[in-house]
N, C-alpha and C positions, 0 to 999 in steps of 0.2 A: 267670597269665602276662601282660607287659606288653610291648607292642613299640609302640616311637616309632618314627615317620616325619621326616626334615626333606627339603628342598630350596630351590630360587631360586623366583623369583616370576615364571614360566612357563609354561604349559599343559605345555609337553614335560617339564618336572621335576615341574610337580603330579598329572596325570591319569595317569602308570604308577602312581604311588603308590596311587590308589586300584584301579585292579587288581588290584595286589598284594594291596592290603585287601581284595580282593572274592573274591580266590584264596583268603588266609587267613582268611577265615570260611566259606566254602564247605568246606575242607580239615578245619576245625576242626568242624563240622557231621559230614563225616562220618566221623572220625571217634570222633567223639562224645567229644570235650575239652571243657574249660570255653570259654566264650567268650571269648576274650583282649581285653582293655584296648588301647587302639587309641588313639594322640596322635601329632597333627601338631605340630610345632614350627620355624614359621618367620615374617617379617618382616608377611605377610599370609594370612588362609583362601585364597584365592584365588577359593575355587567351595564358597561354606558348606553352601550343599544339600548338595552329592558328598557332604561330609564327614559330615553328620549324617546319609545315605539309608546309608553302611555304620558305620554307630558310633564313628565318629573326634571325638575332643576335641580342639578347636583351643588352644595356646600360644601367642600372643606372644612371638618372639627376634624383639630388632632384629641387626639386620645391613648392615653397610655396603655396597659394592661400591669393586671395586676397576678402573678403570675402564683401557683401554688407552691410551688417552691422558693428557699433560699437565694436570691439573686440579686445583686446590685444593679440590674435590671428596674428592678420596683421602685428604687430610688427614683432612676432619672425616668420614670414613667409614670411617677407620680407629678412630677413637673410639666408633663407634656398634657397629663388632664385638668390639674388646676390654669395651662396657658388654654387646653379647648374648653375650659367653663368662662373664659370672660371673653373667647372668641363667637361662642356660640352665643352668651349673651344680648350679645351686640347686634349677632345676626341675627337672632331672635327679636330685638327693639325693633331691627328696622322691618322685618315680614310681619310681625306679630300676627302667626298665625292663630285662629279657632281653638284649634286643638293641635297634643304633640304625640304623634304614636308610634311607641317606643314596643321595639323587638327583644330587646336586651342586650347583652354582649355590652365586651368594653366597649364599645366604638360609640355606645347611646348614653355612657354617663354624665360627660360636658352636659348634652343637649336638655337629658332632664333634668340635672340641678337648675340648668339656666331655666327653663319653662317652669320649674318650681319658682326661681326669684322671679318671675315674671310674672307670677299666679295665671301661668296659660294650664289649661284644663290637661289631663295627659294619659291616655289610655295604653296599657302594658297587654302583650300578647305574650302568653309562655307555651313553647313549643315543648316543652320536654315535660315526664312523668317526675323528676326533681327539678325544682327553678333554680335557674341561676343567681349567681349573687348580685346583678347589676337589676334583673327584676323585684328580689326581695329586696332591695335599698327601695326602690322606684315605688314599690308596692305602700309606702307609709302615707304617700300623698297623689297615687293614684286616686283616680276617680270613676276609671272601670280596670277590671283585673278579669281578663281572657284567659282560661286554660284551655289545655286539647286534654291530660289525661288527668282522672277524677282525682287519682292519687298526687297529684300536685297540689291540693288546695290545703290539705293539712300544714303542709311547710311555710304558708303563709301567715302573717301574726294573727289573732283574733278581732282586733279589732276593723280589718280587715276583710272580715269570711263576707261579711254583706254584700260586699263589692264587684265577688268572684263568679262566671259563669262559665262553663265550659261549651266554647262553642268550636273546636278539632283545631286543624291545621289549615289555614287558608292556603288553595294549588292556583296553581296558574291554570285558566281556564282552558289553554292549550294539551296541557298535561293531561286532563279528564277524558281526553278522548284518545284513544288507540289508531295507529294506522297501518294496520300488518299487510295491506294492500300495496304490495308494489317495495315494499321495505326487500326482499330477497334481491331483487337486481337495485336499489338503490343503495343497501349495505355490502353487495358483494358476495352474496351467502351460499353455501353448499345448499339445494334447496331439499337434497336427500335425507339432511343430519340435522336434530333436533340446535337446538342455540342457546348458548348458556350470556346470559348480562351480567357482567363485574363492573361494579360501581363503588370507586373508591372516596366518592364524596367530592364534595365540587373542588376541591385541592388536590384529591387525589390520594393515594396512602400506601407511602413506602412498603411498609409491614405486608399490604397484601398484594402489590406486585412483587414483592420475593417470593411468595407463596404460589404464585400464577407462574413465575417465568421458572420455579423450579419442578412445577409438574405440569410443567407446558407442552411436554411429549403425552404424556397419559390424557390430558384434558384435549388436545386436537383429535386424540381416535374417540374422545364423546359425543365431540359435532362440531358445530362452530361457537366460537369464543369471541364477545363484543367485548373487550376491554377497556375501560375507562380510566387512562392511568394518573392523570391529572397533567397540569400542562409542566409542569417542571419536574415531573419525572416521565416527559415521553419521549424525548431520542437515548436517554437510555435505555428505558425498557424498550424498543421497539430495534436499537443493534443488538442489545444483548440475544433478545426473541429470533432474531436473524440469523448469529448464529447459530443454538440450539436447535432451530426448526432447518438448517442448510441443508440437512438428508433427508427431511419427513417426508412424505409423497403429501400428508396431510397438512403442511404448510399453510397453506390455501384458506385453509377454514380459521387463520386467527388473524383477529382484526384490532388490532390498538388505534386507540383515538384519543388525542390528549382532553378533547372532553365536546362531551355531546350537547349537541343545539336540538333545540324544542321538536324540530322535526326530525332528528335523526334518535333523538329519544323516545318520541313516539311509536317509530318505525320500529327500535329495537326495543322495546317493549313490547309492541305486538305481536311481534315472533319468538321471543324467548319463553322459555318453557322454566326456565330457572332462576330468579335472580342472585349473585350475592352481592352483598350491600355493606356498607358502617350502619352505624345505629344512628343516623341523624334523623331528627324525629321529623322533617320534610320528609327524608329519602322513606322512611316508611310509611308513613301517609300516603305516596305517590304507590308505590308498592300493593298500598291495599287497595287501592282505588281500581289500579291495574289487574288485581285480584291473580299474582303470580305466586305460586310457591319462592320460600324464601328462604335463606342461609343469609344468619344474619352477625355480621362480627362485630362484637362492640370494639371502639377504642377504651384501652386500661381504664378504670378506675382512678389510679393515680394520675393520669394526664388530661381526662373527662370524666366529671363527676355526671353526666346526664347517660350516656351511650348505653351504658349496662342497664341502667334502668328503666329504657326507653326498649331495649331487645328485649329483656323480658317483659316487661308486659304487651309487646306485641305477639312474642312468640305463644302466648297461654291463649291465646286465639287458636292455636293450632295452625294458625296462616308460615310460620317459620321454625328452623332451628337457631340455634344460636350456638356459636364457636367462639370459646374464647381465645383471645388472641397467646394466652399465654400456654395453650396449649396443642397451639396450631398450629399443623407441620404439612406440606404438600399433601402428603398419603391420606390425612383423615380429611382433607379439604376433597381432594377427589372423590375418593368414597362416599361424601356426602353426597354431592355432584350426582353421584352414579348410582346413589340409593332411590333419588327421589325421579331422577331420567328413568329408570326402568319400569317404574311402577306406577302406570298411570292411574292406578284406583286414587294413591295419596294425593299424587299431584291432583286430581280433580276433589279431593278431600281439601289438600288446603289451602287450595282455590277459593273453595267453598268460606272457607272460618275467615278468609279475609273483607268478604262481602262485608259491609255494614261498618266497617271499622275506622275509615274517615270518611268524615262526614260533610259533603259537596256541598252545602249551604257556607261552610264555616267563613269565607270573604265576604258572602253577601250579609253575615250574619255581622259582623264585622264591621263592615262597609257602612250598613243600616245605623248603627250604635253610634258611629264616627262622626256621621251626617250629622245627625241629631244633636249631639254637642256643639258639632261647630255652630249648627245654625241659629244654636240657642242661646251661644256664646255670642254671636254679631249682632243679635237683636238689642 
């Protein structure tokens, strides 16, 4: 049995994938199947560990993006997905996997046109409360169609609705569990001063390390600060942080990391009292899981059509706020900070509203679906 993976070049399109994979060897385990052949196929590995710690072989598709704006850009990236449609094809002839299970994002359109001329079987996952445009292409000759939020199903064609189930966000099975045990001397932590988590998404995001490092005086006398700047913005943020903090006595308490691994994410998650977050609809899924109060910033509208619509309908849980970016200055980012630190009725309130809100089956649920095609496909 062989099942291909693609998607975009992501964290929210790369890491359900490997849940998924971490469902479908667990699933496969017990039920005592052969171990299935496991390939990702898209423009970068993204996270080559993940890939190689559950048995995934990486491919190579280039793929273009197709960009929302005016750019001659689109041109020559149109060219790079019609070269990754007869690249992937080919790698497609010679694996010809079961099934092909596509995330979305640019990085999955080569792979599913190809698995369409190939009439391989091809199951879509949409993370976000609006789908993207590479899952509604995908969605016409889909064969299963995955949402996480209810309000994604409408935007899909009619012909279509039969197909759709909502089964959440698939997390890394790592992610599900907390480990606030030993996280203060392993993170370094004031153990006196509650701890706020900024999570700029697995890139990172400019917009709100400006915001951190200019009320980076006001935010150290809150407590401690885990910040997650992304890997190409951390030796700036972290001399700029150097200076500013050169006088603070409270120095001490902020912690820049260009980007956190499963167990240091763990860690600060189980001790943070606060999260803020992008609106990537993993990063909130892992959030509600976590079941932390939340401050949640979407990226624009004009530059992500999902974010906004993925905050708000997390935040009508009561689990978060939501700040928009175009109105977000140090002063009211702290004060939010400082609103929900003081008053612990809320925070145990919207603790509370986040309970229930992804839903810990959704890999295996996934996984179960996946199997089933493939196997039904080889016979």
């Amino acid at each position: 049995m062989t099942i291909a993976f693609t998607g975009g070049g992501t964290g929210g399109h790369f890491y359900p994938i490997i849940a998924i994979a971490e469902a479908i060897n667990d699933l496969s385990r017990e039920r005592h199947l052969l171990a299935p052949r496991l390939y990702y196929l898209a423009p970068t590995a993204f996270d080559a560990n993940a890939l190689f710690e559950n048995g995934i072989g990486y491919i190579s598709i280039p793929a273009g993006k197709l960009r929302r704006y005016a750019s001659f850009l689109n041109i020559s990236d149109a060219f790079v997905t019609f070269t990754g449609i007869f690249v992937a094809f080919f790698k497609l002839l010679r694996l010809y996997p079961d099934v092909v299970v596509s995330k979305g994002g640019y990085g999955s359109v080569p792979t599913v046109i190809a698995a369409r001329l190939l009439r391989i079987p091809i199951v879509i996952h949409e993370s976000d409360a609006k789908p993207g445009r590479a899952n509604l292409f995908a969605a016409k000759f889909a064969t299963k169609i995955a949402i996480s939020f209810e309000s994604a199903a409408p935007f899909f064609p009619k012909q279509v609705q039969s197909k759709i189930a909502r089964t959440g966000i698939p997390i890394r099975k790592a992610l599900t569990r907390l480990e606030a045990a030993g996280a203060v001397q392993y993170l370094h932590l004031d153990p006196t001063m509650p701890t706020v988590l900024i999570l700029g998404g697995s890139q990172g995001a400019q917009r709100i390390n400006e915001m951190i490092l200019s009320g980076l005086i006001e935010l150290v006398n809150l407590g401690n600060i885990i910040h997650q700047t992304g890997r190409t913005h951390f030796k700036n943020v972290e001399s700029v942080a150097r200076v500013i903090l050169e006088k603070s006595p409270q120095a001490h308490r902020y912690h820049p990391v260009d980007y956190l691994s499963e167990i240091s994410l763990q860690r600060a998650a189980g001790v943070a009292r606060v999260v803020v977050s992008r609106a990537g609809a993993n990063s909130i899924a892992e959030i509600g899981i976590w079941k932390r109060p939340a401050i949640i910033i979407p990226i624009p509208e004009s530059i992500s059509h999902d974010q906004r619509s993925n905050a708000y309908a997390y935040a009508q849980t009561g689990a978060a706020s939501v700040l928009e970016e175009a109105n977000l200055t140090p002063h009211v980012l702290v004060s939010e900070i400082q609103r929900i630190l003081s008053n612990p009725a809320l925070q145990h309130q919207m603790a509370e509203a986040a309970a229930g809100f992804t839903n810990l089956d959704a890999a295996r649920t996934l996984a179960n679906e996946v199997l089933a095609i493939a196997l039904a496909h080889e016979l």
